[in-house]
C-alpha positions as CSV (number, residue, x, y, z in Angstrom):
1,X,0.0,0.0,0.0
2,X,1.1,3.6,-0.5
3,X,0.0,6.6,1.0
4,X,0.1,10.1,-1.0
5,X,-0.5,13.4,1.1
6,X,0.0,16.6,-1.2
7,X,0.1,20.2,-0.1
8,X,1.4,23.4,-1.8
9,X,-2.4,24.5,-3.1
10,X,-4.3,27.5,-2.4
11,X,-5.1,31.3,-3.5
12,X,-2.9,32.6,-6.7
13,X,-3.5,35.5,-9.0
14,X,-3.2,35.1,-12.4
15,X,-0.1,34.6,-13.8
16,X,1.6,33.6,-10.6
17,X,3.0,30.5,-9.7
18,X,2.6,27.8,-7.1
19,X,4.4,24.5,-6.3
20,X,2.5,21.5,-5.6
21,X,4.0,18.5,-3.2
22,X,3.2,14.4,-2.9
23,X,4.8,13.1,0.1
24,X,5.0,9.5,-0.6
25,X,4.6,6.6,2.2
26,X,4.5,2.6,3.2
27,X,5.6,0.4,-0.2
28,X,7.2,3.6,-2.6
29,X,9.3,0.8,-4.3
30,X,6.6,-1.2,-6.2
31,X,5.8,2.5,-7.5
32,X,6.9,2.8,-11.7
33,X,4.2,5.7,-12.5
34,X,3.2,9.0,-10.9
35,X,0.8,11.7,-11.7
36,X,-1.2,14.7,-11.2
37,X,-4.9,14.9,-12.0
38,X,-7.2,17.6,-11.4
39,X,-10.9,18.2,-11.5
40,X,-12.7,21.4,-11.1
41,X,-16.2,21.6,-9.8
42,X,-18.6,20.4,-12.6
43,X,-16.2,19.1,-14.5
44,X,-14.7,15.7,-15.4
45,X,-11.5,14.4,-13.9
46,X,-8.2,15.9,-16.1
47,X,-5.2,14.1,-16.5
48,X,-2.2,17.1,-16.2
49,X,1.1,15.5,-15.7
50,X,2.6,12.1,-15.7
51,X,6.1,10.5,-14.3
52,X,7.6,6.9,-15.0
53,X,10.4,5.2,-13.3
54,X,12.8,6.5,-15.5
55,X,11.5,10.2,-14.3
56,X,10.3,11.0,-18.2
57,X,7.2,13.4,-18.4
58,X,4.3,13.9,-20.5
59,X,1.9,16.3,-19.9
60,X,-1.6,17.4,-21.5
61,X,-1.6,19.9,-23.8
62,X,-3.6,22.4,-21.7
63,X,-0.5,22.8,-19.1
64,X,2.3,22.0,-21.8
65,X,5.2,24.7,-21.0
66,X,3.9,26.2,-18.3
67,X,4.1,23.3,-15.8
68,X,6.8,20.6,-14.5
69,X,6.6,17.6,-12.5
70,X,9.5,16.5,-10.5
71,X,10.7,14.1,-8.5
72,X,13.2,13.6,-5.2
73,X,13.5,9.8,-4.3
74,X,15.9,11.0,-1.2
75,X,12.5,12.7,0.3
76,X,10.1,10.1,-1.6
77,X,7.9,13.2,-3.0
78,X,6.5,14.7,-6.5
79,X,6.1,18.2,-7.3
80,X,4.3,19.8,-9.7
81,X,5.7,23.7,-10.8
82,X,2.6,25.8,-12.4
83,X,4.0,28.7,-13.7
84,X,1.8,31.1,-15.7
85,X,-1.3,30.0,-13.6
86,X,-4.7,31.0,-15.4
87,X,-8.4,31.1,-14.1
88,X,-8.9,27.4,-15.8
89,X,-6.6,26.0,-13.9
90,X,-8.1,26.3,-11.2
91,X,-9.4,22.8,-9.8
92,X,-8.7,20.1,-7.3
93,X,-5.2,18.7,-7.6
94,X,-4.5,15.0,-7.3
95,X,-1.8,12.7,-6.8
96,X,-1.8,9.3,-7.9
97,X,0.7,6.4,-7.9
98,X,0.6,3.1,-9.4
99,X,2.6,-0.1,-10.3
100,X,1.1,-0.6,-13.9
101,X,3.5,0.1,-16.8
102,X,3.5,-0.5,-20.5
103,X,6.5,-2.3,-22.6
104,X,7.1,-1.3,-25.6
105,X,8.8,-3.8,-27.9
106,X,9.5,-1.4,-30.5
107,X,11.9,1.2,-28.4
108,X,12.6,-1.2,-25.5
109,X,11.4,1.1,-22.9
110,X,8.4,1.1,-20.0
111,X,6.4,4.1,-19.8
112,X,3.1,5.0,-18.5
113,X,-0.4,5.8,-19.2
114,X,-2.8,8.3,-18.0
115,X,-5.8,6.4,-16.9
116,X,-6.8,6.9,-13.6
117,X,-7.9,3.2,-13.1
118,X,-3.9,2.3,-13.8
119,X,-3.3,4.1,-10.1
120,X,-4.2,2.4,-7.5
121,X,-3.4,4.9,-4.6
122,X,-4.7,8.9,-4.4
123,X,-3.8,11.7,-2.4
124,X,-6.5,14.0,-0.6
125,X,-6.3,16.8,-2.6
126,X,-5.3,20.2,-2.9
127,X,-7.0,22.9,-3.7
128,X,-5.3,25.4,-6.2
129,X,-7.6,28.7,-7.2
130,X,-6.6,31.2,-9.6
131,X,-8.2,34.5,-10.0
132,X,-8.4,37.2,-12.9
């Protein structure tokens, strides 16, 4: 079992910036993908950022070069920079971990996918709201 807790959200202007944490707890070695989610009220669930083992990203095209997820394996924790914060992203941010991976036979690498029923453990939430 892992635990996620993640903190860093809250009030931001437009344009500002905010740094998002994942503490990560209990069995952090059978972890291969990490990611952010977020859902805003109304709304459906929004994949935003994923990690694999080998600490490549991908990242949806909404949040594409304005935000960057990181991780420290010494501390066990994620982040997720937002740089350039607009009203739309504000939402609910989530962490998830999983131990599902893809192979693929072609380039010889794992990677990961962003569906939500790949991750089997969640964080709380944080809430991250950005006003005009």
């Amino acid at each position: 079992q892992v635990q996620l807790v993640e903190s860093g959200g809250g009030p931001v202007q437009s344009g500002g910036s905010l740094r998002l944490s994942c503490a990560a707890s209990g069995d952090t070695a059978s972890i291969r993908c990490m990611g952010w989610f977020r859902q805003a009220p109304g709304k459906e669930r929004e994949w935003v950022a994923l990690l694999d083992r080998s600490s490549n990203t991908n990242y949806a095209i909404s949040v594409k070069g304005r935000f960057a997820t990181s991780r420290d394996n010494a501390k066990n924790t994620l982040y997720l920079q937002m740089n350039s914060l607009k009203p739309e992203d504000t939402a609910m941010y989530y962490c998830a971990a999983g131990s599902k991976e893809y192979y693929s036979d072609d380039s010889g690498i794992y990677y990961c996918v962003a569906n939500p029923s790949d991750f089997s453990s969640w964080g709380q939430g944080t809430q991250v709201t950005v006003s005009s």
